[in-house]
N, C-alpha and C positions, 0 to 999 in steps of 0.2 A: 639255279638258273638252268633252264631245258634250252639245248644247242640244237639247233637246224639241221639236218645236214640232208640235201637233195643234191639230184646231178651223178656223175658216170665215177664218182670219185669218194669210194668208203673215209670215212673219219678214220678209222685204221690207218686207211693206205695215206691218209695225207698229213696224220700222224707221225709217219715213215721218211718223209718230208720234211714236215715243219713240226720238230715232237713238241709246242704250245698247243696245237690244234689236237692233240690228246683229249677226249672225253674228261676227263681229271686230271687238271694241271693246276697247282698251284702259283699265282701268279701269273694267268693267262696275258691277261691286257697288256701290264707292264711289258712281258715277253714279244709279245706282238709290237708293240711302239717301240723299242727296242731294235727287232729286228727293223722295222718296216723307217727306222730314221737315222740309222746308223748309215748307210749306203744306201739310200731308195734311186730306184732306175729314174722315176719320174713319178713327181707331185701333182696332184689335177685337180680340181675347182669342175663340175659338169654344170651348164648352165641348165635350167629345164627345160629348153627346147631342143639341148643335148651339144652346145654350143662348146667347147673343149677352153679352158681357161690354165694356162700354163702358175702355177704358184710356186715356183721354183722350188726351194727349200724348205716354205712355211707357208701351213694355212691360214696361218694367222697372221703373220706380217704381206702376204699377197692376195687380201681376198678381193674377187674383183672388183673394179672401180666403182662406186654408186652402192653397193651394195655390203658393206661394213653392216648392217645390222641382222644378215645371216646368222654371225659367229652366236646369238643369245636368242638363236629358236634348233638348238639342240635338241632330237637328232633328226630334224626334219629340213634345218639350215634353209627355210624359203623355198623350198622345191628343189635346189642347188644338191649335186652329189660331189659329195670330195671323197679325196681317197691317195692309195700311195702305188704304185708298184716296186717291185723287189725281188732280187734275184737271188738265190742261194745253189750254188754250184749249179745243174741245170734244171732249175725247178725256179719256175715264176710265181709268185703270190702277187694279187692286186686285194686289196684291203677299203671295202669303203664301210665310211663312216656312216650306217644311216639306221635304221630300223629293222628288225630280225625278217620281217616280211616283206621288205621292199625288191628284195629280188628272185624271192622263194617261187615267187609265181609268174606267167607271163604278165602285162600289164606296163601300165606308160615307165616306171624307173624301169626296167630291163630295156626299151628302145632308146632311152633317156640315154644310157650305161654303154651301150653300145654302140651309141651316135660319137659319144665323145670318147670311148675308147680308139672306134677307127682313126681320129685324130691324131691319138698322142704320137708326138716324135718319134719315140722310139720303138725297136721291135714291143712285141708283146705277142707269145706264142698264142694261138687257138688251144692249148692245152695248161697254158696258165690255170691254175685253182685261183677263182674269185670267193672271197670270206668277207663278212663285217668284223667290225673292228672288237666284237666280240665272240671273233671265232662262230658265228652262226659258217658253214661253207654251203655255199649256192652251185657248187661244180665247178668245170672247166668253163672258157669263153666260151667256147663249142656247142658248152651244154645251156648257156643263156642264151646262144644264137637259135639253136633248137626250141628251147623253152617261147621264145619271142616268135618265129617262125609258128609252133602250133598255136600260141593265144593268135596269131593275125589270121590261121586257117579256121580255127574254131569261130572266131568272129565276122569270118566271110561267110560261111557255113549258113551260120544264126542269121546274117541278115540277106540271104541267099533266100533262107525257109521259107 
């Protein structure tokens, strides 16, 4: 499996961090659900208009109302982004579930992501490392506010021309 890694945030360095997100780990995932459900800051449900959906504990016993039949269109879940955040001494991870190129680029899940991130309850640094749930890492928040900021200038640009 080829891992992702874009954003202001080496796989090394966030290695150093979180040592699952290592190039070669054996037992990445496990290690990742593991961390990210043992103590998560905060569980989230993103609706697709970016709508923040609190699931407290479980994606699966809170998914939102009406929509029960997300959970068996993995890993695209109806448009819908979940995910976990999670703190390890002062290092935040936010972990979503979705497809290795859903956030790699600017594009509607990066505005999706950070509609319902500004939501959530609790802090969440701008320098949190956001990862999929297979260790793909997309950068810091920072660097998806950036990434979302140049696709909305390169598409004003385009239709500027």
């Amino acid at each position: 499996m080829r891992l992702s890694t874009v954003g202001s945030v080496s796989r090394e360095v966030a290695a150093e961090w979180f040592p699952f997100l290592a190039a070669r780990y054996p037992g990445r995932r496990r290690e990742i659900k593991e961390f990210t459900h043992r103590d998560p800051d905060f569980v989230f449900w993103i609706y697709p208009d970016g709508r923040l959906h609190d699931a407290r504990d479980s994606h699966l016993r809170n998914v939102p109302r009406g929509y029960g039949h997300i959970l068996r269109d993995e890993p695209d879940y109806g448009g819908f982004l979940r995910g976990r955040v999670a703190t390890h001494f002062e290092h935040q991870l936010v972990v979503v579930y979705c497809r290795a190129e859903a956030l790699a680029e600017a594009g509607p899940a990066v505005g999706q992501f950070l509609r319902g991130l500004d939501q959530v309850p609790v802090w969440v640094s701008d320098e949190a490392l956001v990862v999929s749930d297979n260790a793909d890492i997309y950068g810091t928040v920072a660097d998806l506010q950036g990434r979302l900021a140049d696709g909305l200038l390169k598409e004003n640009m385009a239709w500027t021309s």
